[in-house]
BALOBA-1460 file (C-alpha; in Angstrom, 3 decimals):
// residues 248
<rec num="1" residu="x" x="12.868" y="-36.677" z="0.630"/>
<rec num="2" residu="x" x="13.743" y="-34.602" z="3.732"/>
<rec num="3" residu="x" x="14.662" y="-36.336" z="7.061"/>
<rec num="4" residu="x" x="14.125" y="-34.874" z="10.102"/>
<rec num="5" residu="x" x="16.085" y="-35.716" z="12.650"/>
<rec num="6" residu="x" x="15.717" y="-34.041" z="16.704"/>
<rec num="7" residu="x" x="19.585" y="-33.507" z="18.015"/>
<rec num="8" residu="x" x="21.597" y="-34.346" z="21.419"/>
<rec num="9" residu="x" x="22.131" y="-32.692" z="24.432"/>
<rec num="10" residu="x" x="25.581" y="-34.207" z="24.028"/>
<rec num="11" residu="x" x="28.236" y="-33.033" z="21.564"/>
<rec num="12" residu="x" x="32.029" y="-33.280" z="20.519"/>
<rec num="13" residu="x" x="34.076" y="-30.577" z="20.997"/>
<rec num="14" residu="x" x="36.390" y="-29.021" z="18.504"/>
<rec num="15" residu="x" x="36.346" y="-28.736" z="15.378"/>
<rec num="16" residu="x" x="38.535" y="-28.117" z="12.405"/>
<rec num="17" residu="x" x="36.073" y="-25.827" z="10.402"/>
<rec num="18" residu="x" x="35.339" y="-21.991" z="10.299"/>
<rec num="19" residu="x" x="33.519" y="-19.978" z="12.417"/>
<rec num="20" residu="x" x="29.069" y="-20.003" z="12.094"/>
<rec num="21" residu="x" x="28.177" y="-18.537" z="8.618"/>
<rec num="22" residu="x" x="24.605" y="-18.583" z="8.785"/>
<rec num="23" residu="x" x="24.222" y="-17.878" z="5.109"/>
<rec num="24" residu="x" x="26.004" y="-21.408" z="4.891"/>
<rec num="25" residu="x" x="23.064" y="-23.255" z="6.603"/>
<rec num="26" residu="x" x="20.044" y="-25.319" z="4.921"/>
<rec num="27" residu="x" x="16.906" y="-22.864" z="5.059"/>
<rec num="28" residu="x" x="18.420" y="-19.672" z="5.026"/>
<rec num="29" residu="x" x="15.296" y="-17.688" z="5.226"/>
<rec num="30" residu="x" x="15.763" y="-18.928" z="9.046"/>
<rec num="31" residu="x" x="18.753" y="-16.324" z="9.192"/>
<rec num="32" residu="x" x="16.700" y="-13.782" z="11.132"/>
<rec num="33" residu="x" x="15.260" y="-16.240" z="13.746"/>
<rec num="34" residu="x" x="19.016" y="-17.732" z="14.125"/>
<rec num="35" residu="x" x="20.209" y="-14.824" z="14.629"/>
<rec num="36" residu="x" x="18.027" y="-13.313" z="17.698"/>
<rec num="37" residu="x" x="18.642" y="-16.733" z="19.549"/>
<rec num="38" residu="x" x="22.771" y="-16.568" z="19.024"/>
<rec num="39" residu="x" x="22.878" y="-12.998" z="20.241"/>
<rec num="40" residu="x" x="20.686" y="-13.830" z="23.011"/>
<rec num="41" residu="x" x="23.285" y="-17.048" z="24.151"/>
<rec num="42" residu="x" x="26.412" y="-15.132" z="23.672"/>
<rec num="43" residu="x" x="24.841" y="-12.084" z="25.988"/>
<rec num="44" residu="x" x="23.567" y="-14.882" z="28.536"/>
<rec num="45" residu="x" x="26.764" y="-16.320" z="28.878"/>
<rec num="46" residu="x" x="28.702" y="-12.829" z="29.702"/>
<rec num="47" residu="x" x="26.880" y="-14.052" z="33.425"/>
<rec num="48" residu="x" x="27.879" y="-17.136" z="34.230"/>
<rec num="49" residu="x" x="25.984" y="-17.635" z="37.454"/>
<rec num="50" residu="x" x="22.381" y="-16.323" z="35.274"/>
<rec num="51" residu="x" x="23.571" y="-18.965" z="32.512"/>
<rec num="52" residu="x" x="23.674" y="-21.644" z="34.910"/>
<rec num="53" residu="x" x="20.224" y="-20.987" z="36.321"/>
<rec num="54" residu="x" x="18.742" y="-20.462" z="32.725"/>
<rec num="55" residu="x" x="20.389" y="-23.739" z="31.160"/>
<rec num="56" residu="x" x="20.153" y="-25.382" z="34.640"/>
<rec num="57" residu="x" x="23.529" y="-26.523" z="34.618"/>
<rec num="58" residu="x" x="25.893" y="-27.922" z="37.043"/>
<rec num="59" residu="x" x="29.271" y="-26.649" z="37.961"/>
<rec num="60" residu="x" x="30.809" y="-29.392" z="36.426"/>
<rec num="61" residu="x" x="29.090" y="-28.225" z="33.536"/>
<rec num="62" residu="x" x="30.055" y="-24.191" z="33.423"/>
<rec num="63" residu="x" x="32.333" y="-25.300" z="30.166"/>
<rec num="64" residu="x" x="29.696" y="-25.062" z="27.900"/>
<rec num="65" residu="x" x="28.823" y="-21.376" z="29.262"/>
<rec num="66" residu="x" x="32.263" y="-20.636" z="27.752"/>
<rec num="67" residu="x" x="30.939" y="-22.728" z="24.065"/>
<rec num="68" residu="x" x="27.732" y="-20.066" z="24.134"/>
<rec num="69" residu="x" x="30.122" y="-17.066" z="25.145"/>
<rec num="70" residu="x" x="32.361" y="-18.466" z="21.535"/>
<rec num="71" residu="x" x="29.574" y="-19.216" z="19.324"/>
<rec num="72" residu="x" x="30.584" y="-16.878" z="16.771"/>
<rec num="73" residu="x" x="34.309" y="-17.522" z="16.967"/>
<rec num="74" residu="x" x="34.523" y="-21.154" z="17.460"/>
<rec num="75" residu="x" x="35.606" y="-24.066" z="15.090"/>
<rec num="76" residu="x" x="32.831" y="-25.867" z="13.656"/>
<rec num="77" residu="x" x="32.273" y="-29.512" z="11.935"/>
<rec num="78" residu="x" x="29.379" y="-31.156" z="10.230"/>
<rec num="79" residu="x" x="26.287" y="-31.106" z="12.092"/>
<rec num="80" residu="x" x="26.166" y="-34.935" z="12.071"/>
<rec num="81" residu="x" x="29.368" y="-35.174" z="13.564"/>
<rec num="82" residu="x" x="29.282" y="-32.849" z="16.307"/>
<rec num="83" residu="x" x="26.262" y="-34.682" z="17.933"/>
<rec num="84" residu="x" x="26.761" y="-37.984" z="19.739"/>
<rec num="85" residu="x" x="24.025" y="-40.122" z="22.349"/>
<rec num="86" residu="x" x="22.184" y="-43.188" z="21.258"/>
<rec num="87" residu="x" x="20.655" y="-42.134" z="18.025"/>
<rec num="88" residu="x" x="24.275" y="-40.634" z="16.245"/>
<rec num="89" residu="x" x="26.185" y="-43.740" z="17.874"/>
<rec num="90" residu="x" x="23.973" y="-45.721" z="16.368"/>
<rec num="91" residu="x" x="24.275" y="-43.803" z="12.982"/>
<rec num="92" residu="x" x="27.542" y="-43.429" z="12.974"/>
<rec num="93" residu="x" x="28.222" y="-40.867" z="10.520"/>
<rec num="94" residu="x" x="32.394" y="-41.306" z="10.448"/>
<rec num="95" residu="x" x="32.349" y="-44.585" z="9.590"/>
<rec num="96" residu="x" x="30.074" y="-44.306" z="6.569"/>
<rec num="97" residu="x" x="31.970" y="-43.704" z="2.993"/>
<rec num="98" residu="x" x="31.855" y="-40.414" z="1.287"/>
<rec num="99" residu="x" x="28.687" y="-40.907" z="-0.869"/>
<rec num="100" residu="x" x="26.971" y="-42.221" z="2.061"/>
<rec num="101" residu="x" x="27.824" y="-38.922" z="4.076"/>
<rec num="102" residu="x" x="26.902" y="-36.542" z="0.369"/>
<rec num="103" residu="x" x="23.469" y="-38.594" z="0.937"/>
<rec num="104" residu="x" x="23.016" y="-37.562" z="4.472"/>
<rec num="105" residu="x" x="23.762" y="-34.186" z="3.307"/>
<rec num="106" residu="x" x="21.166" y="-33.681" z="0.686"/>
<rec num="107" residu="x" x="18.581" y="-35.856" z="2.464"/>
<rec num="108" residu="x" x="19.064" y="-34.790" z="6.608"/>
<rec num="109" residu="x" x="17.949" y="-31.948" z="8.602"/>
<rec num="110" residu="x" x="19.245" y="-32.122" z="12.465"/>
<rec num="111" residu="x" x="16.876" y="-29.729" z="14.207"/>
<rec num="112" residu="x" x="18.696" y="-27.719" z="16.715"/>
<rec num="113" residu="x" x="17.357" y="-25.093" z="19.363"/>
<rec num="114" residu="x" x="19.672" y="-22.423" z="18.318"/>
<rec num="115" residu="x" x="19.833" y="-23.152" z="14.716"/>
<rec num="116" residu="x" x="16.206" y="-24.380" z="13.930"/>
<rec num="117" residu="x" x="16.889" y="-27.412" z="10.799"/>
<rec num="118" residu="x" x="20.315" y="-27.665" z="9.775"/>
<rec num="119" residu="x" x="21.786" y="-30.033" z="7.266"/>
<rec num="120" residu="x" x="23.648" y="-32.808" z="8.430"/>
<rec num="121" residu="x" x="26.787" y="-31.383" z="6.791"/>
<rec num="122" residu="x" x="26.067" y="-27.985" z="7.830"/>
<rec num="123" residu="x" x="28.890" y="-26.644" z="9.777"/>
<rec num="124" residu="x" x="28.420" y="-25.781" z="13.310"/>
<rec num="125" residu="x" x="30.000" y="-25.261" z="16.837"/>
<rec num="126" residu="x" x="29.499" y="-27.022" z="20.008"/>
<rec num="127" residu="x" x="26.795" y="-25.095" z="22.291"/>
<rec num="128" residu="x" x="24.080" y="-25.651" z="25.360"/>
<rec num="129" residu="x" x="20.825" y="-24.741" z="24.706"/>
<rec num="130" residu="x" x="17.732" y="-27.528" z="25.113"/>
<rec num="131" residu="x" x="14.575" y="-27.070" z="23.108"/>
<rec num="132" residu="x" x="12.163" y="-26.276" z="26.543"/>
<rec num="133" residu="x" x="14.761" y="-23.188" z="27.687"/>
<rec num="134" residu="x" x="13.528" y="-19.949" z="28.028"/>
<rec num="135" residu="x" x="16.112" y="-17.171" z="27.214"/>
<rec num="136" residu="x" x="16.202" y="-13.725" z="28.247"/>
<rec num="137" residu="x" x="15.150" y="-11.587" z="25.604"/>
<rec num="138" residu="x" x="13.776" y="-14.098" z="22.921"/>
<rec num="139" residu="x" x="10.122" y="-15.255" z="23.126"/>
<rec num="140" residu="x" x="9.635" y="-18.445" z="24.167"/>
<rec num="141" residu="x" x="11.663" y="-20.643" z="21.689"/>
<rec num="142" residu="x" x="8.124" y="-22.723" z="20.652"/>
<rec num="143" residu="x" x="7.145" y="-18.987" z="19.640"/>
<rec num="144" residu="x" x="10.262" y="-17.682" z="18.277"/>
<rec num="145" residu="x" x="10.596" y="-20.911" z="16.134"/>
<rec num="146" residu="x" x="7.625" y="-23.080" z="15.364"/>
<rec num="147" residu="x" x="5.641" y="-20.522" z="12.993"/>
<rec num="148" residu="x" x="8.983" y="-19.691" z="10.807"/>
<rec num="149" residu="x" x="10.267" y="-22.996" z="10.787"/>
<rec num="150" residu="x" x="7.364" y="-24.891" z="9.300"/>
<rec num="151" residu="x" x="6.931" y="-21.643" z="6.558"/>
<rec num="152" residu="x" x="11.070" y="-22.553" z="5.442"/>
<rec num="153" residu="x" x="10.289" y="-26.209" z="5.612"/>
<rec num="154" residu="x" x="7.236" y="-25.638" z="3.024"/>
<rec num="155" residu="x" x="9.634" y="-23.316" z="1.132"/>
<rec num="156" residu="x" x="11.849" y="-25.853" z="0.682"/>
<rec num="157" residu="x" x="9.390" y="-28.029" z="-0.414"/>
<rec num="158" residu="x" x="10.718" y="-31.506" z="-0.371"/>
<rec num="159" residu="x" x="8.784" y="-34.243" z="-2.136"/>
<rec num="160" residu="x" x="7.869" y="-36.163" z="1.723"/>
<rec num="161" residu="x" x="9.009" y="-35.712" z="5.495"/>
<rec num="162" residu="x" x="10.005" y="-38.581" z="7.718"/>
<rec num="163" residu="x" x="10.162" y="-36.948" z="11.189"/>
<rec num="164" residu="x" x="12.097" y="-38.760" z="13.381"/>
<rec num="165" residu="x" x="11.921" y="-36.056" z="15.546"/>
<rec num="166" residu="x" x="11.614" y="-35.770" z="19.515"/>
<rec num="167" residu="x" x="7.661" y="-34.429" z="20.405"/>
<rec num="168" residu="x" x="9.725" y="-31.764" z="21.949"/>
<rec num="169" residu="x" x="11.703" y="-30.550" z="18.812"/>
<rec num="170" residu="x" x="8.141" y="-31.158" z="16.641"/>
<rec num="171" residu="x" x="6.502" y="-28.038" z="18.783"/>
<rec num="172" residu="x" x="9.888" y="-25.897" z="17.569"/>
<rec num="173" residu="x" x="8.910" y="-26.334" z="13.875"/>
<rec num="174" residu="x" x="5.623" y="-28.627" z="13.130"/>
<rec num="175" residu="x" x="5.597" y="-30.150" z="9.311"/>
<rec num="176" residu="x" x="3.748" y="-28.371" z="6.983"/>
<rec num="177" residu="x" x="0.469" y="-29.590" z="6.439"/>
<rec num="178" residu="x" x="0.914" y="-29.301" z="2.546"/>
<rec num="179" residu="x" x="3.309" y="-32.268" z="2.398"/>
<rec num="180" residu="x" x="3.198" y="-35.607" z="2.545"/>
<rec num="181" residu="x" x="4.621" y="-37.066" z="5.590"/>
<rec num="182" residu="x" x="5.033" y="-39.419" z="8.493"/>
<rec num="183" residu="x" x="6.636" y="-38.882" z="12.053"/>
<rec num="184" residu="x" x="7.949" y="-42.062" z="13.263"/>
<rec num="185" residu="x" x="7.326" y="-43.882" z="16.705"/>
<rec num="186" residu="x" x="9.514" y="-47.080" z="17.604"/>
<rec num="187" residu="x" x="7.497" y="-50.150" z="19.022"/>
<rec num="188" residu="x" x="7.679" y="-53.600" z="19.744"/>
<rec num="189" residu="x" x="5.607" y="-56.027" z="18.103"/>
<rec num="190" residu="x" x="3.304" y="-55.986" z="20.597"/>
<rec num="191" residu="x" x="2.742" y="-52.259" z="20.534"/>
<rec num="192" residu="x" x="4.730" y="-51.565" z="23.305"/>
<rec num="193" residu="x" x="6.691" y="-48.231" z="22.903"/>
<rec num="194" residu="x" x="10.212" y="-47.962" z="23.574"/>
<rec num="195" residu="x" x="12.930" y="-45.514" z="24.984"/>
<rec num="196" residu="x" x="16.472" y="-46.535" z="24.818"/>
<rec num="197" residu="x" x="15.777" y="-48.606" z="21.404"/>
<rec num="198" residu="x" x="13.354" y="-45.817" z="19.726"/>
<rec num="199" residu="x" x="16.871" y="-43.535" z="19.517"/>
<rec num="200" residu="x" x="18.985" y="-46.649" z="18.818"/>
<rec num="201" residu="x" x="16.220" y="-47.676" z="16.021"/>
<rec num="202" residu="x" x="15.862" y="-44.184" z="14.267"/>
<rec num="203" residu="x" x="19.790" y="-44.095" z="14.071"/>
<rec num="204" residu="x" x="20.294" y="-47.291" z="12.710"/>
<rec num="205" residu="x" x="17.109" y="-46.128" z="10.374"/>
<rec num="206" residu="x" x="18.816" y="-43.533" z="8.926"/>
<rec num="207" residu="x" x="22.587" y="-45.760" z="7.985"/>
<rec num="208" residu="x" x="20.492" y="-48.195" z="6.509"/>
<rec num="209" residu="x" x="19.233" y="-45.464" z="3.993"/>
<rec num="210" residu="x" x="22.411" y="-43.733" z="4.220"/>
<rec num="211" residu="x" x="24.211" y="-46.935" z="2.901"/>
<rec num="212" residu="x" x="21.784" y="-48.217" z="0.276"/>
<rec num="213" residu="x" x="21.371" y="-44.490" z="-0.915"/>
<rec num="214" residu="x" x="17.618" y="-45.176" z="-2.432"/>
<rec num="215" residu="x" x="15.549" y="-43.575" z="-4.908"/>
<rec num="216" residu="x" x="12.885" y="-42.856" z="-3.330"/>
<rec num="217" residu="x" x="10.573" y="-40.459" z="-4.151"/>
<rec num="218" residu="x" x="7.319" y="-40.651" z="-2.139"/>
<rec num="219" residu="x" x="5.952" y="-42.252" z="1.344"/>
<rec num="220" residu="x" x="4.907" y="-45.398" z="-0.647"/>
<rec num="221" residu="x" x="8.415" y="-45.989" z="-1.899"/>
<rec num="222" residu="x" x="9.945" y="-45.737" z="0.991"/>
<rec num="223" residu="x" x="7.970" y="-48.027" z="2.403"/>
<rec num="224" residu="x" x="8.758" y="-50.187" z="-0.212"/>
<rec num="225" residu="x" x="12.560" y="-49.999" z="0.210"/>
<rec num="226" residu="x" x="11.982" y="-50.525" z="3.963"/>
<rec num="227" residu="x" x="10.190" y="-54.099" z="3.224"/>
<rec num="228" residu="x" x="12.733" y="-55.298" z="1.310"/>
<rec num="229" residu="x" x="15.208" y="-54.581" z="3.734"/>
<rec num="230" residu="x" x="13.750" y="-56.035" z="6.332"/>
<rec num="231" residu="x" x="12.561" y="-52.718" z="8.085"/>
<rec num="232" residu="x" x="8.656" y="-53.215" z="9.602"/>
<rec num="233" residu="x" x="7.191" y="-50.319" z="9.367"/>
<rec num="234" residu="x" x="2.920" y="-50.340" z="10.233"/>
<rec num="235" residu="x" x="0.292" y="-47.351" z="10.309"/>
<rec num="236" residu="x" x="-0.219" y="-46.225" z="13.697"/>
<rec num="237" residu="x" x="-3.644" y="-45.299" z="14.782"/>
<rec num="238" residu="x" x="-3.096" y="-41.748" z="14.496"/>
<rec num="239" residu="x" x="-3.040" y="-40.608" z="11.004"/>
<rec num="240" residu="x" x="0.144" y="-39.691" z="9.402"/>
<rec num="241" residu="x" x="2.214" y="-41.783" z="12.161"/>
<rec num="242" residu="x" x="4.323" y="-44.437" z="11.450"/>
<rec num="243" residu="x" x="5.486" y="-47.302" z="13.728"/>
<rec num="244" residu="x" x="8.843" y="-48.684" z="13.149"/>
<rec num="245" residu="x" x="8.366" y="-52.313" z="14.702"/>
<rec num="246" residu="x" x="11.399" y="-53.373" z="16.176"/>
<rec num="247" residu="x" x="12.201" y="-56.907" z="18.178"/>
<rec num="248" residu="x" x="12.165" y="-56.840" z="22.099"/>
């Protein structure tokens, strides 16, 4: 089982790990693509005032220019720590014991614009770069990415997919056709979709599994481990959606 999980604009900074080895990431046959978007941040940012037109940023937010200029150099720290908003709140990776955070490892990808799929434990520095940006020099990142990405994915070939992805970070790297799996909308009971609660939801999602650490080897189990937790999930009316039912 892979999980697929979209990242956040909003990060920690620091880090006590080495700098980016991209033959240390999850789907190394990425390595190429990775490395055409780096180069491309780290010569963006050598101009700060066409960095902060590109990543439409604010000049309160010209710090992160100086992240993109460091991407290379910088400290890094697991993937699922250095991302923070509603959904890795909710998760709360830190808190979580040692086996819980080895099953996040083997079981999470965190898909990042720069990075494509990373594992949750994957090291990796703080940076700006959202999933609709165009960069100079590097096709459009749909393009660049979503072709590649879902070829590694099927490479990798994990038994099913739970995509708890953003529609956004789906275009960067669709899921492969070939395998089973489910992308994941949050509703209420009465069908109603939600915002703030669909990140909340997915995050709290994921600790459950991370805590119970299940066997599960197929859609159907999971699905069986959700009911006796407690989790609702239903079919959607699109095929191969999922609707995690959550209370109002």
């Amino acid at each position: 089982m892979k999980i697929l999980l979209p990242p956040s604009e909003t990060k920690r900074e620091g880090g006590d790990g080495p700098p980016l080895d991209l033959s240390s990431l999850a789907l190394p046959g990425l390595a190429e693509r990775r490395t055409a978007v780096l180069d491309a941040l780290v010569d963006l940012a050598a101009d700060e005032e066409a960095a902060r037109r590109v990543l439409k940023l604010s000049e309160r937010q010209t710090g992160d220019i100086a992240h993109n200029r460091m991407l290379r150099t910088a400290p890094t720290m697991p993937a699922v720590d250095r991302y923070t908003g509603v959904l890795f709140d909710a998760l709360d990776a830190r808190s979580l014991s040692t086996a819980s955070r080895r099953w996040l490892g083997a079981h999470v990808w965190i898909h990042s614009a720069p990075l494509g799929p990373v594992g949750a434990l994957d090291a990796v520095p703080t940076y700006r770069l959202a999933a609709g940006t165009s960069l100079p020099g590097v096709p459009a990142l749909r393009r660049h990415w979503a072709e590649a990405t879902t070829s590694a994915i099927a490479g990798a070939a994990p038994s099913f997919l739970l995509d708890l992805r953003s529609e956004a970070y789906v275009a960067l790297g669709p899921t492969p056709e070939t395998l089973p799996r489910a992308y994941v909308r949050v509703v209420t009971d009465q069908g109603r979709a939600l915002n703030h609660f669909n990140k909340k939801s997915k995050g709290l999602l994921v600790r459950a599994l991370a805590e119970d650490r299940p066997r599960v080897g197929s859609l159907r189990a999971l699905r069986a481990w959700a009911d006796a937790q407690g989790i609702l999930f239903r079919d959607g009316e699109q095929q191969g959606v999922w609707e995690l039912v959550v209370a109002e």
